[in-house]
PDB file as gemmi writes it, atoms N, CA and C in Angstrom:
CRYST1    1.000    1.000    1.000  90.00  90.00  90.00 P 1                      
ATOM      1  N   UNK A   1      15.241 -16.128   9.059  1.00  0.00           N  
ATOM      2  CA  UNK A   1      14.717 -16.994   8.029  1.00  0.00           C  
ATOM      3  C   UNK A   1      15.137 -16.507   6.649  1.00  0.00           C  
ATOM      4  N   UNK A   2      15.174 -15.378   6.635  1.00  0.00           N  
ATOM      5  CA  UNK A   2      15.190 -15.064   5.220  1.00  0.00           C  
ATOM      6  C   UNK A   2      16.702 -15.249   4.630  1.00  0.00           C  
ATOM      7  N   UNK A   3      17.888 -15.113   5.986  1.00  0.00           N  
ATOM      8  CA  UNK A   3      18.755 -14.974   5.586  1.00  0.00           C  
ATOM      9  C   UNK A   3      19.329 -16.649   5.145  1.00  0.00           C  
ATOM     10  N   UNK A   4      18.817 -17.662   5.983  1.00  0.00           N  
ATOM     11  CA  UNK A   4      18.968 -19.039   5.581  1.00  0.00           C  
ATOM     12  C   UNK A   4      18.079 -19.217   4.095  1.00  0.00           C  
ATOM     13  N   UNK A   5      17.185 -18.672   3.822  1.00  0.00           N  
ATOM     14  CA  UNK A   5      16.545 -18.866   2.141  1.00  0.00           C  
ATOM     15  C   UNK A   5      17.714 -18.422   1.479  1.00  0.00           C  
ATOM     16  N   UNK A   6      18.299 -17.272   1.789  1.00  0.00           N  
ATOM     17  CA  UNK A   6      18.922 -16.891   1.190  1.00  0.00           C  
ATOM     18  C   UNK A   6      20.742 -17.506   0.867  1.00  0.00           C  
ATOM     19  N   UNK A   7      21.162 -17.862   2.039  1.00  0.00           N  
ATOM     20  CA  UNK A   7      21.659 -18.678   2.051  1.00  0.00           C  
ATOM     21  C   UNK A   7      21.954 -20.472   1.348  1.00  0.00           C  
ATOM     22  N   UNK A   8      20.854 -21.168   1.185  1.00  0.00           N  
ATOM     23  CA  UNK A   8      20.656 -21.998   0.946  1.00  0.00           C  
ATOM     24  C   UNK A   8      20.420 -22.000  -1.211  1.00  0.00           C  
ATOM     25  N   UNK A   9      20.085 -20.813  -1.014  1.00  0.00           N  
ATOM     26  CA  UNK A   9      19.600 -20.444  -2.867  1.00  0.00           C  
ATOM     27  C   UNK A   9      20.226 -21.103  -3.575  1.00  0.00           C  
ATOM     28  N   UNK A  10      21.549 -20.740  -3.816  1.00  0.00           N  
ATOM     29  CA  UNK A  10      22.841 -20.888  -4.593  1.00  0.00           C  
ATOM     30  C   UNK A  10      22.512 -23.113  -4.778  1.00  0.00           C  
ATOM     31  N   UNK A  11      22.378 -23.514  -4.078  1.00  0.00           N  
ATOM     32  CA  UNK A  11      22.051 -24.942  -3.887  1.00  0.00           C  
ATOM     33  C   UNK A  11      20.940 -25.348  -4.520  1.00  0.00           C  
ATOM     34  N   UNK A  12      19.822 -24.605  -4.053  1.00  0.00           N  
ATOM     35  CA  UNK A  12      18.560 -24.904  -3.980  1.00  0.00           C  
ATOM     36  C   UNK A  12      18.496 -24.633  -5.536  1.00  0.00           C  
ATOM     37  N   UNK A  13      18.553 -23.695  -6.434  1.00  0.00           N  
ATOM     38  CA  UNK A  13      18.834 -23.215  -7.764  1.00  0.00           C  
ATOM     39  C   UNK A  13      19.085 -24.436  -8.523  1.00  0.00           C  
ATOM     40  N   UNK A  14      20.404 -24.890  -8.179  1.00  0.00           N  
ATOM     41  CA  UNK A  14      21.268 -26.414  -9.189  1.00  0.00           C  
ATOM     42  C   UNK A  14      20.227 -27.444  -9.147  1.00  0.00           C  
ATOM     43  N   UNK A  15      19.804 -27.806  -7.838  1.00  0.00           N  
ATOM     44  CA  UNK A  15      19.329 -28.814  -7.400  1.00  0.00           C  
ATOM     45  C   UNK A  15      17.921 -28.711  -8.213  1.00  0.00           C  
ATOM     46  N   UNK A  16      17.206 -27.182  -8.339  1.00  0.00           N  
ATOM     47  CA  UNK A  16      16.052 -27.292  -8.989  1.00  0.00           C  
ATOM     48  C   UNK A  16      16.460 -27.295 -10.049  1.00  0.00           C  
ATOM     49  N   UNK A  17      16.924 -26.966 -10.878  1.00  0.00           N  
ATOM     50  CA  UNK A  17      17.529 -27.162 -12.805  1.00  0.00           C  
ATOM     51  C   UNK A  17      17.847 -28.437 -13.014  1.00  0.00           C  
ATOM     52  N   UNK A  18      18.860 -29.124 -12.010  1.00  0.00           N  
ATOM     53  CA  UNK A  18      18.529 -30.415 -12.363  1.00  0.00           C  
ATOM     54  C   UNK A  18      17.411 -31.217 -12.523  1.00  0.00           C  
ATOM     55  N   UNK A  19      16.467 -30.522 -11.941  1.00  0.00           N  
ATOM     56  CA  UNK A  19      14.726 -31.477 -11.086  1.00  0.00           C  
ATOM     57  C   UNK A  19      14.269 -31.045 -13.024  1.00  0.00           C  
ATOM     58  N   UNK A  20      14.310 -29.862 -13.202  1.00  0.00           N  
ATOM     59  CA  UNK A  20      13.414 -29.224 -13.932  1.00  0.00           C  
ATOM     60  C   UNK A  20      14.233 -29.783 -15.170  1.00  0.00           C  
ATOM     61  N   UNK A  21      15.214 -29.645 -15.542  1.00  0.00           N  
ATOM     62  CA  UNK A  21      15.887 -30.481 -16.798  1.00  0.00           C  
ATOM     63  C   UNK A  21      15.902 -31.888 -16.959  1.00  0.00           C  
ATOM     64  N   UNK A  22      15.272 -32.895 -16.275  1.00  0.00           N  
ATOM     65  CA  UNK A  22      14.759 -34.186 -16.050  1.00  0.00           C  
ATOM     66  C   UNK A  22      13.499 -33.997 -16.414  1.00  0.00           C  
ATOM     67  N   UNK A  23      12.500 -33.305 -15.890  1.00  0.00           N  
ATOM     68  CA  UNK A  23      11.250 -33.245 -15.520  1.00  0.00           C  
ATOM     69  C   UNK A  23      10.626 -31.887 -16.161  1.00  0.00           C  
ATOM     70  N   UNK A  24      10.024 -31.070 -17.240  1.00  0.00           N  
ATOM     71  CA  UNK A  24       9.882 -29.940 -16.657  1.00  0.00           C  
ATOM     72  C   UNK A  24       8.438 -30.020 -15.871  1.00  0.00           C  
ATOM     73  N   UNK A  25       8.021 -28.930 -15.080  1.00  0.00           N  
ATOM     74  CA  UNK A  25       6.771 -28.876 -14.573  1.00  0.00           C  
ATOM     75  C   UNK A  25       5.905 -28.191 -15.646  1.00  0.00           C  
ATOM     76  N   UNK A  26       4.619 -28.752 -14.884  1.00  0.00           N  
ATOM     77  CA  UNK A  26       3.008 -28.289 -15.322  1.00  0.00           C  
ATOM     78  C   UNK A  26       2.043 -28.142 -14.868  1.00  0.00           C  
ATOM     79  N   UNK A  27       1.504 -27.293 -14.998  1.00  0.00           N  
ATOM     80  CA  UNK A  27       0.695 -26.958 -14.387  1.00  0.00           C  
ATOM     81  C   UNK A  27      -0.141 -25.577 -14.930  1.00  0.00           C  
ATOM     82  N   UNK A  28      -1.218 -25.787 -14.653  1.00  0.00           N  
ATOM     83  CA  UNK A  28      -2.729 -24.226 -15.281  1.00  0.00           C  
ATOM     84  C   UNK A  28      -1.847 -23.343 -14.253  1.00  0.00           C  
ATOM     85  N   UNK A  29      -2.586 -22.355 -14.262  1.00  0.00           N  
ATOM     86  CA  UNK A  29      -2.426 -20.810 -13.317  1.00  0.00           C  
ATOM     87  C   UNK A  29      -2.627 -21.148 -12.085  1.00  0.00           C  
ATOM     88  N   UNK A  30      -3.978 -21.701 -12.176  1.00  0.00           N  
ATOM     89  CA  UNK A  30      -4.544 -22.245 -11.127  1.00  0.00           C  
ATOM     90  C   UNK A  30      -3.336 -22.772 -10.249  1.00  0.00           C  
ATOM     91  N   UNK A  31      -3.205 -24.011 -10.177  1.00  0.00           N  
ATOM     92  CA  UNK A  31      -2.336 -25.037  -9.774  1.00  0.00           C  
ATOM     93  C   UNK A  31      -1.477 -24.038  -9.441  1.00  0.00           C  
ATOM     94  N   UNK A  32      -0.544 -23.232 -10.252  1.00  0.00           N  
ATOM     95  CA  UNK A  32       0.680 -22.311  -9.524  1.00  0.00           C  
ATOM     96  C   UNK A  32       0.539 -21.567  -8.731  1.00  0.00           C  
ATOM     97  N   UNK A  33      -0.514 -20.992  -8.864  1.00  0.00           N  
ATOM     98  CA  UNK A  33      -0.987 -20.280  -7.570  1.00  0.00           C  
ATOM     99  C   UNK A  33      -1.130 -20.725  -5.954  1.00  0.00           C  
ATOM    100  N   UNK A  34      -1.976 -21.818  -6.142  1.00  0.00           N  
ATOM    101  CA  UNK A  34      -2.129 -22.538  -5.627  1.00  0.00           C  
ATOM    102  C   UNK A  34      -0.787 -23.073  -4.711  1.00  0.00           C  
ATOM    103  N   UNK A  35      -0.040 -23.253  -5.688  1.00  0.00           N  
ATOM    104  CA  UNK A  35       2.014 -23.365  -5.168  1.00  0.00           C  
ATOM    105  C   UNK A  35       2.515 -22.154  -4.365  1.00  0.00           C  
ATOM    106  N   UNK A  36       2.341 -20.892  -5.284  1.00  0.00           N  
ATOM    107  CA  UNK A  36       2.714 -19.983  -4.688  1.00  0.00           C  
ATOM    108  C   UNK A  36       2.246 -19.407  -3.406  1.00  0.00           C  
ATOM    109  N   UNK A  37       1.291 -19.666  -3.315  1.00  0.00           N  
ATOM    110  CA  UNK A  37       0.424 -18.213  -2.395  1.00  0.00           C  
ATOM    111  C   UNK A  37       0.916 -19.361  -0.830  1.00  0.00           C  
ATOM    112  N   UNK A  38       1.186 -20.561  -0.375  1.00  0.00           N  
ATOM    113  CA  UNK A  38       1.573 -20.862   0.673  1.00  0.00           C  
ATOM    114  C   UNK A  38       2.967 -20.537   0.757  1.00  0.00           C  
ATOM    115  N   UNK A  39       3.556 -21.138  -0.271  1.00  0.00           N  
ATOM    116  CA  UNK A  39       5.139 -20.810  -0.140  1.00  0.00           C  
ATOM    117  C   UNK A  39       5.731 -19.451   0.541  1.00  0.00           C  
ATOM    118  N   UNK A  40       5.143 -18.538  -0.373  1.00  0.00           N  
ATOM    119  CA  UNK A  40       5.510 -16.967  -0.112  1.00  0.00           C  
ATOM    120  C   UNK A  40       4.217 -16.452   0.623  1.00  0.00           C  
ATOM    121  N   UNK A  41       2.718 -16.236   0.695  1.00  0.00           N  
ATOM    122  CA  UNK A  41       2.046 -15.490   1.402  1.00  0.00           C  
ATOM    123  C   UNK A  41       2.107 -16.339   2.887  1.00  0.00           C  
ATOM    124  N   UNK A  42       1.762 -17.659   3.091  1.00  0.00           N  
ATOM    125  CA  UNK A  42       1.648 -17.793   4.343  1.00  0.00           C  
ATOM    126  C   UNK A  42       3.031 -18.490   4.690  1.00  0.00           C  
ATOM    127  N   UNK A  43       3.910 -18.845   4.076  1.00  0.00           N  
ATOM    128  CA  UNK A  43       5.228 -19.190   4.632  1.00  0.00           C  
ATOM    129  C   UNK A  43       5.804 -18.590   5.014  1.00  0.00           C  
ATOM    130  N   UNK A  44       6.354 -17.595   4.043  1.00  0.00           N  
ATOM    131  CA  UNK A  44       7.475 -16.963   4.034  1.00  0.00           C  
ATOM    132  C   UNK A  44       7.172 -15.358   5.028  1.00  0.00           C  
ATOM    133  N   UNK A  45       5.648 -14.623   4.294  1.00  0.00           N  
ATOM    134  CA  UNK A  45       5.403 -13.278   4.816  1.00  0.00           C  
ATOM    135  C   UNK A  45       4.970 -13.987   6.766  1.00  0.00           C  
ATOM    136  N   UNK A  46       4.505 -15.127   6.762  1.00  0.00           N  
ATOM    137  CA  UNK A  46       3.920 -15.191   7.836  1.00  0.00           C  
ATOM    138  C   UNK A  46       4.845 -15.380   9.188  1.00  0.00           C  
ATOM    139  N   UNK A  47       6.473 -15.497   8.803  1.00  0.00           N  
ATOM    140  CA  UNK A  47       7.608 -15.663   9.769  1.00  0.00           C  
ATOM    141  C   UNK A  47       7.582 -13.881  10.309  1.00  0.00           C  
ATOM    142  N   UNK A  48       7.355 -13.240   9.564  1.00  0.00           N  
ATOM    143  CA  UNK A  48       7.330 -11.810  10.115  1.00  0.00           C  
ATOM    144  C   UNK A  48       6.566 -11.444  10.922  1.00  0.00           C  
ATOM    145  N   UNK A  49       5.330 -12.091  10.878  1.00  0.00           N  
ATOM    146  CA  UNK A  49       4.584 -11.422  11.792  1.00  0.00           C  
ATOM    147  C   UNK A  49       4.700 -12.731  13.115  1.00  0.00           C  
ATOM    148  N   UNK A  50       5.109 -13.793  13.129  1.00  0.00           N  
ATOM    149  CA  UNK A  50       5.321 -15.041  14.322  1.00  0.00           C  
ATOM    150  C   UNK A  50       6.201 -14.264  14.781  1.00  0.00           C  
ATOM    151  N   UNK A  51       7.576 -13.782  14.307  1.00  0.00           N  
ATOM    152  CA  UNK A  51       8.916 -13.092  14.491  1.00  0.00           C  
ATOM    153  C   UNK A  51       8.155 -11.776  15.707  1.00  0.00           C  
ATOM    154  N   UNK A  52       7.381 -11.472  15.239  1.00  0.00           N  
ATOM    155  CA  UNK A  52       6.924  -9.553  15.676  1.00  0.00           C  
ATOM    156  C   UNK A  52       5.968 -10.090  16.909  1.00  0.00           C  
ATOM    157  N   UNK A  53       5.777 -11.331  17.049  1.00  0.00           N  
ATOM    158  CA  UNK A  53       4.878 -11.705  18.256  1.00  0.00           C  
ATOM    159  C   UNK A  53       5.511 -12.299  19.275  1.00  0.00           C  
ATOM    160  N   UNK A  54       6.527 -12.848  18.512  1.00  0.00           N  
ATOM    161  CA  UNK A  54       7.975 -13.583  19.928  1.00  0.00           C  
ATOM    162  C   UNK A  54       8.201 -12.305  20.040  1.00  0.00           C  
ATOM    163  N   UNK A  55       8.518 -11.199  19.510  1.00  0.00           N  
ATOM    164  CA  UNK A  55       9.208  -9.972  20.342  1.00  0.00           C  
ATOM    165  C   UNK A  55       8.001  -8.948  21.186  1.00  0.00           C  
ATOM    166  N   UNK A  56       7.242  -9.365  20.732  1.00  0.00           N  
ATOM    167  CA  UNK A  56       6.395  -8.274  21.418  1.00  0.00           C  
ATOM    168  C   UNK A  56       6.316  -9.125  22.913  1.00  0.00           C  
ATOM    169  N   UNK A  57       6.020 -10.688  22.763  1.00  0.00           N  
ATOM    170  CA  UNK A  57       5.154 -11.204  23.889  1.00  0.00           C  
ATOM    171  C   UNK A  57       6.861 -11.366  24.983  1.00  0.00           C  
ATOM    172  N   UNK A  58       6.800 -12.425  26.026  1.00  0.00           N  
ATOM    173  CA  UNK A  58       7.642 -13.128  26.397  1.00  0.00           C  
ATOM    174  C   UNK A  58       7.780 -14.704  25.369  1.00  0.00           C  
ATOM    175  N   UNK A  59       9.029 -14.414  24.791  1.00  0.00           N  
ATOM    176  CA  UNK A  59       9.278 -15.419  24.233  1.00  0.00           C  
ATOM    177  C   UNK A  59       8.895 -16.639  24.810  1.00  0.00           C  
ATOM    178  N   UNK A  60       8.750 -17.043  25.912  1.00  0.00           N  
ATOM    179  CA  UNK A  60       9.006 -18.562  26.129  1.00  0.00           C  
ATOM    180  C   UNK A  60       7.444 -18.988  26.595  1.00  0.00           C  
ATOM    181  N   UNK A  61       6.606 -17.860  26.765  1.00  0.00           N  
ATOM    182  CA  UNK A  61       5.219 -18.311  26.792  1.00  0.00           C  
ATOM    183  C   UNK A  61       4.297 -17.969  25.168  1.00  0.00           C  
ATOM    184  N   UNK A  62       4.727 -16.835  24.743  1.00  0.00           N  
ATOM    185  CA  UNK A  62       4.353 -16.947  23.116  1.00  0.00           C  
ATOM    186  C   UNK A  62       4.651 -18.040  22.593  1.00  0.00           C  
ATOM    187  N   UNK A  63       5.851 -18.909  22.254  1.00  0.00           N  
ATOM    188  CA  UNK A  63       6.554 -20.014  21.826  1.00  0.00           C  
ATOM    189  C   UNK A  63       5.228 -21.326  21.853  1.00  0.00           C  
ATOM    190  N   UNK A  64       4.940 -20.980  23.075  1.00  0.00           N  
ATOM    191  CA  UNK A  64       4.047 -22.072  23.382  1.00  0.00           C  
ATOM    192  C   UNK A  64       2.676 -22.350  22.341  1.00  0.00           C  
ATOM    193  N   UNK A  65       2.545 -21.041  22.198  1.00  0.00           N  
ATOM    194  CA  UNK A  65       1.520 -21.111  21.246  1.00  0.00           C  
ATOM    195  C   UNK A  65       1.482 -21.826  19.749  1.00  0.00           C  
ATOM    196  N   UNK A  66       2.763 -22.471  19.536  1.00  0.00           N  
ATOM    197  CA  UNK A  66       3.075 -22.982  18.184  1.00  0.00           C  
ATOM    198  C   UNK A  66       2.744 -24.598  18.671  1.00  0.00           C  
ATOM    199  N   UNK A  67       2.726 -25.110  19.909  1.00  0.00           N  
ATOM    200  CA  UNK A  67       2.153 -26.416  20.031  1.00  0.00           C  
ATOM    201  C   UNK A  67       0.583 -26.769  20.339  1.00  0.00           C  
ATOM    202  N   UNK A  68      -0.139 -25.639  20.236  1.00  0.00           N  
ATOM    203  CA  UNK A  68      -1.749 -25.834  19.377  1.00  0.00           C  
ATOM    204  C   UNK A  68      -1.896 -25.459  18.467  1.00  0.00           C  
ATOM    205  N   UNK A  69      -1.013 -25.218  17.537  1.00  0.00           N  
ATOM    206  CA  UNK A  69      -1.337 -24.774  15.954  1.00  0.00           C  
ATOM    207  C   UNK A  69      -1.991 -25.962  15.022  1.00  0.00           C  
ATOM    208  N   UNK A  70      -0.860 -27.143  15.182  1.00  0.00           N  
ATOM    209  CA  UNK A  70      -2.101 -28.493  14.844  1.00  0.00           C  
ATOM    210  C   UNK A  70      -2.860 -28.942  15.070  1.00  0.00           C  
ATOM    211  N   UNK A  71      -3.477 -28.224  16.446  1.00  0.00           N  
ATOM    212  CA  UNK A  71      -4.734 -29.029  16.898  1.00  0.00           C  
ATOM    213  C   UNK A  71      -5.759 -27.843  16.803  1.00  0.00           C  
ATOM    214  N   UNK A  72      -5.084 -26.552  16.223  1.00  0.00           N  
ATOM    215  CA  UNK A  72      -6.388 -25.526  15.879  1.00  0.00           C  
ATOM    216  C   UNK A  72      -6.775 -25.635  13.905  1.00  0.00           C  
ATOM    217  N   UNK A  73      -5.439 -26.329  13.419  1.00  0.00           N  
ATOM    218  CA  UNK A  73      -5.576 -27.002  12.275  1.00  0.00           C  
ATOM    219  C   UNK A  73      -6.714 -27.769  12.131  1.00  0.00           C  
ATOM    220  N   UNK A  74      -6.335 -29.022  13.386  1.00  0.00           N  
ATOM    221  CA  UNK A  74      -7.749 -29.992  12.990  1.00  0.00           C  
ATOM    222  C   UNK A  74      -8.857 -29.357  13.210  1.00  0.00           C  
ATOM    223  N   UNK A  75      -9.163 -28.458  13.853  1.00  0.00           N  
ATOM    224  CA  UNK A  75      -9.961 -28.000  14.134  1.00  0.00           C  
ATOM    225  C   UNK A  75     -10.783 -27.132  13.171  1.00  0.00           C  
ATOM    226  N   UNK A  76      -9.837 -26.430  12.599  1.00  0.00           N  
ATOM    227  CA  UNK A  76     -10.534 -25.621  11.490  1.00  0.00           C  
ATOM    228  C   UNK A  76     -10.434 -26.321  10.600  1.00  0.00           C  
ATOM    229  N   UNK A  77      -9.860 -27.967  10.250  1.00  0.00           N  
ATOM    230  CA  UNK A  77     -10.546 -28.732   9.380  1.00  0.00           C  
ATOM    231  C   UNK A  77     -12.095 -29.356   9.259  1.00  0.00           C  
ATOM    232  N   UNK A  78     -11.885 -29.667  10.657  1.00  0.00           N  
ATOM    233  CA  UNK A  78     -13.345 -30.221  11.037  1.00  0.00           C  
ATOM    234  C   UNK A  78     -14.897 -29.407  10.716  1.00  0.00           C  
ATOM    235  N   UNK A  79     -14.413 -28.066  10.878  1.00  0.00           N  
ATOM    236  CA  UNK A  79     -15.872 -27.176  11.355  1.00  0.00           C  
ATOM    237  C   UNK A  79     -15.872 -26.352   9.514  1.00  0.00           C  
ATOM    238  N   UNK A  80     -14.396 -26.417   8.809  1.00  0.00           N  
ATOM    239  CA  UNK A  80     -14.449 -25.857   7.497  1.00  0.00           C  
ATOM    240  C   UNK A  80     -14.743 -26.472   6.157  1.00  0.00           C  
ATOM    241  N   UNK A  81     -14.117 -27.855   6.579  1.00  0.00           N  
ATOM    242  CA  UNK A  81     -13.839 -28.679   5.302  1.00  0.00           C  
ATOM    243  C   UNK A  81     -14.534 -29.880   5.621  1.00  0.00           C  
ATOM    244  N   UNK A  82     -15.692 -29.940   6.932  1.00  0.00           N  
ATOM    245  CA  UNK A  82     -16.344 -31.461   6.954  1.00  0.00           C  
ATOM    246  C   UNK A  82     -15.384 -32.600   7.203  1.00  0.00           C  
ATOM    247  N   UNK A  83     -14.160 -32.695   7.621  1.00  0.00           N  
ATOM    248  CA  UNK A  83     -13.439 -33.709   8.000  1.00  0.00           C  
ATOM    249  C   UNK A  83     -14.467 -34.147   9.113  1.00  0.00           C  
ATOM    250  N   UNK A  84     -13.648 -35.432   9.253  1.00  0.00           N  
ATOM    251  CA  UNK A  84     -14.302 -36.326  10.520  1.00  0.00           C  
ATOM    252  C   UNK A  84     -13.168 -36.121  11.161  1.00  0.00           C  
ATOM    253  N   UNK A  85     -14.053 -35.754  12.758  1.00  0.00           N  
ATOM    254  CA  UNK A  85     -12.746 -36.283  13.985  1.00  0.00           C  
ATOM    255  C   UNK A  85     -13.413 -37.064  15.080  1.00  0.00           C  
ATOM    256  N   UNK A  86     -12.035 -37.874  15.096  1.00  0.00           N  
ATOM    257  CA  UNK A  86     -12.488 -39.012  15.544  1.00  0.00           C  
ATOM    258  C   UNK A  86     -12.260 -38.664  17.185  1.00  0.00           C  
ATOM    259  N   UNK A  87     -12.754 -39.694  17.722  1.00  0.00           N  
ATOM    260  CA  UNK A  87     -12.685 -39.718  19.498  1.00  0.00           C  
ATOM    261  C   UNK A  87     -10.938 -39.346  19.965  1.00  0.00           C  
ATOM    262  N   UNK A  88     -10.190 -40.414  19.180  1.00  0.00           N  
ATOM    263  CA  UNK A  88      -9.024 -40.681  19.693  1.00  0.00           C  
ATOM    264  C   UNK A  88      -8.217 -38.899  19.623  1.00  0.00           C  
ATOM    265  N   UNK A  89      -8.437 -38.627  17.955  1.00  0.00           N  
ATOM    266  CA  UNK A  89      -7.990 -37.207  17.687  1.00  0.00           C  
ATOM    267  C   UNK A  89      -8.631 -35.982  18.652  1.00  0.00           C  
ATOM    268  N   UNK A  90      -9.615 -36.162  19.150  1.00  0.00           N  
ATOM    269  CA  UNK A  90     -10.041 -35.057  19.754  1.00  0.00           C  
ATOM    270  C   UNK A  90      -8.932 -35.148  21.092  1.00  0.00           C  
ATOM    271  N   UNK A  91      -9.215 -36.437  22.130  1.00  0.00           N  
ATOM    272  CA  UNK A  91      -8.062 -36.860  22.937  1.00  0.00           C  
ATOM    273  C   UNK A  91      -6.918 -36.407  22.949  1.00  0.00           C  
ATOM    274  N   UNK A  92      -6.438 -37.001  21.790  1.00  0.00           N  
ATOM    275  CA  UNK A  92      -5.224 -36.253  21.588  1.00  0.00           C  
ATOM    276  C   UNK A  92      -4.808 -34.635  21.582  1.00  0.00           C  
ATOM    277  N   UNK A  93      -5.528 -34.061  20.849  1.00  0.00           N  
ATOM    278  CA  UNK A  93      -5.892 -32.368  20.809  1.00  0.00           C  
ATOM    279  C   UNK A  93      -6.099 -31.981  22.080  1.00  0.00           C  
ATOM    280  N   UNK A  94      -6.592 -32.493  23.425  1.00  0.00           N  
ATOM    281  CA  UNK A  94      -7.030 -31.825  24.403  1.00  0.00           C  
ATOM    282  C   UNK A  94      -5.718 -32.253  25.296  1.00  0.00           C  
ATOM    283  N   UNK A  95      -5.197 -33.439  24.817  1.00  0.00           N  
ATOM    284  CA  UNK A  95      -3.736 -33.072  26.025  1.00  0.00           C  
ATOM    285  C   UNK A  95      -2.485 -32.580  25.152  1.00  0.00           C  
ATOM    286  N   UNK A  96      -2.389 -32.416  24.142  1.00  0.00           N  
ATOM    287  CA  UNK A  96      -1.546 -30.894  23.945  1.00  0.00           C  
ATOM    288  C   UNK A  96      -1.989 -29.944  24.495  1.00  0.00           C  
ATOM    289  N   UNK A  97      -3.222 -29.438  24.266  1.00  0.00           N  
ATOM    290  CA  UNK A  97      -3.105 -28.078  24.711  1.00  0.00           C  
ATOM    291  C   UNK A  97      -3.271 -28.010  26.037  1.00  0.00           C  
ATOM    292  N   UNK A  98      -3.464 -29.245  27.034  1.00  0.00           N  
ATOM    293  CA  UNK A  98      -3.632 -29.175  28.483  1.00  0.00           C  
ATOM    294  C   UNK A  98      -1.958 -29.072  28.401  1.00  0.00           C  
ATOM    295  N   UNK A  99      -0.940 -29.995  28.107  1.00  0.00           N  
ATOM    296  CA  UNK A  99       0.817 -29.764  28.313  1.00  0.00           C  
ATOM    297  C   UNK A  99       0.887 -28.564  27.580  1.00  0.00           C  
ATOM    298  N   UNK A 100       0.511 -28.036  27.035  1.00  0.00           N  
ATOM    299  CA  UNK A 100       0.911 -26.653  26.384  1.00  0.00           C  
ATOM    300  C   UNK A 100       0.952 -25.553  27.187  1.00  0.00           C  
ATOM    301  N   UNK A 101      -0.767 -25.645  28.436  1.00  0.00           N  
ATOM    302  CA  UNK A 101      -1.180 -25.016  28.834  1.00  0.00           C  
ATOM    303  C   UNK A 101      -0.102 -24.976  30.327  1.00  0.00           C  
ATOM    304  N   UNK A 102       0.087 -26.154  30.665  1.00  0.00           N  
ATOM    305  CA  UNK A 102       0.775 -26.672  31.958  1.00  0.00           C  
ATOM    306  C   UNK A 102       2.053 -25.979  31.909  1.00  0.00           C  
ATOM    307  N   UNK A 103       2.619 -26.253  30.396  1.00  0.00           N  
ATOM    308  CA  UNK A 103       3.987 -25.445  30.125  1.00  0.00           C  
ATOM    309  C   UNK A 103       3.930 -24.055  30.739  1.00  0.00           C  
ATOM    310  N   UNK A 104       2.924 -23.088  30.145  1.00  0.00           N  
ATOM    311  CA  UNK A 104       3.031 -21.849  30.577  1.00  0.00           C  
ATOM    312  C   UNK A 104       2.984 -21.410  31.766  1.00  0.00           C  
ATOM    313  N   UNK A 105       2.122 -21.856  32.323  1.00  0.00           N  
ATOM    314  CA  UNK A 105       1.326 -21.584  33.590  1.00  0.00           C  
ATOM    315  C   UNK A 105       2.669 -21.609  34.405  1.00  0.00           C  
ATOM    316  N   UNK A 106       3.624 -22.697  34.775  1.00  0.00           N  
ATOM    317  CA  UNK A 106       4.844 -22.416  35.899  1.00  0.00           C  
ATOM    318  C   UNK A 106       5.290 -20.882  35.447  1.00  0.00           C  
ATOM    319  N   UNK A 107       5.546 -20.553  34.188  1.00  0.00           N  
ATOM    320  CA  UNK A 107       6.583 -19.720  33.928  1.00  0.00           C  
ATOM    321  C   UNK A 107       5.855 -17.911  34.501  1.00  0.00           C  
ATOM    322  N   UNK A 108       4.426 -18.055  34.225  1.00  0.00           N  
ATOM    323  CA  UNK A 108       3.422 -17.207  34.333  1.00  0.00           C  
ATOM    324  C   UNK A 108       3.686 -16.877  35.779  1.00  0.00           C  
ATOM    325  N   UNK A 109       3.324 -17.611  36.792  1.00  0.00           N  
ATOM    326  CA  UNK A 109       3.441 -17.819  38.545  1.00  0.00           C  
ATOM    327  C   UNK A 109       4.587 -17.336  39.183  1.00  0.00           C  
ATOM    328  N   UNK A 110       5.863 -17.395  38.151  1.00  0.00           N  
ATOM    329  CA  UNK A 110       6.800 -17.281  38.656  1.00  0.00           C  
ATOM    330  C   UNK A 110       7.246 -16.057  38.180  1.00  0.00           C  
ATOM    331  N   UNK A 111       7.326 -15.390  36.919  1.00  0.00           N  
ATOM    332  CA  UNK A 111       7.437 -13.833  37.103  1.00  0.00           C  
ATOM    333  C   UNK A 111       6.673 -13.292  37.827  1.00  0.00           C  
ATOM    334  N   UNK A 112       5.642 -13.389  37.589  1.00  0.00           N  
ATOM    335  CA  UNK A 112       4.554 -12.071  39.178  1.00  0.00           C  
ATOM    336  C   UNK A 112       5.457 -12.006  40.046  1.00  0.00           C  
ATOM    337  N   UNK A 113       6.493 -13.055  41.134  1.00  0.00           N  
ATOM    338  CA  UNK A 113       6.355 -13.005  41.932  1.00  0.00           C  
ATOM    339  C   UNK A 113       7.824 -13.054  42.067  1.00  0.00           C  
TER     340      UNK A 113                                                      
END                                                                             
């Protein structure tokens, strides 16, 4: 990852000077922060430690774990932020993680043995 950020810069740079010489931005502290701290604390630092868990685990059943991440999202919307969930969304949430779960389980059965 870092090396495609890095990669991509040289682009990403022009493309923002142009944005910002049209437009400049604004924003309190607040608000930038607010910008920053996903970008770089949970974006960017958080590929290191996903990275350090595909290597520790078996990749192809760790992996799996990235297709309940949106439905532990809604979830910690619901019980944090008072969202409503609805019938259909819960539905939905319970057969990802049942195919999520289904995914692993062959791969599980079949190393033991």
């Amino acid at each position: 990852m870092s090396w495609a950020l890095l990669l991509a810069a040289p682009l990403m740079l022009v493309l923002t000077t142009a944005a910002v010489a049209q437009e400049p931005p604004q924003g309190t502290a607040v608000q930038w922060w607010a910008f920053t701290y996903p970008s770089v604390g949970s974006m960017y630092l958080g590929f290191f430690a996903w990275y350090r868990g595909l290597a520790i685990g078996p990749m192809t059943t760790v992996s799996q774990v990235q297709l309940v991440q949106p439905v532990l999202s809604i979830t910690w919307a619901t019980l944090l932020l008072s969202e409503q969930l609805t019938w259909t969304t819960a539905v939905g949430g319970l057969a990802v993680v049942l195919c999520a779960r289904t995914a692993v389980r062959p791969r599980r059965s079949s190393r033991s043995n």
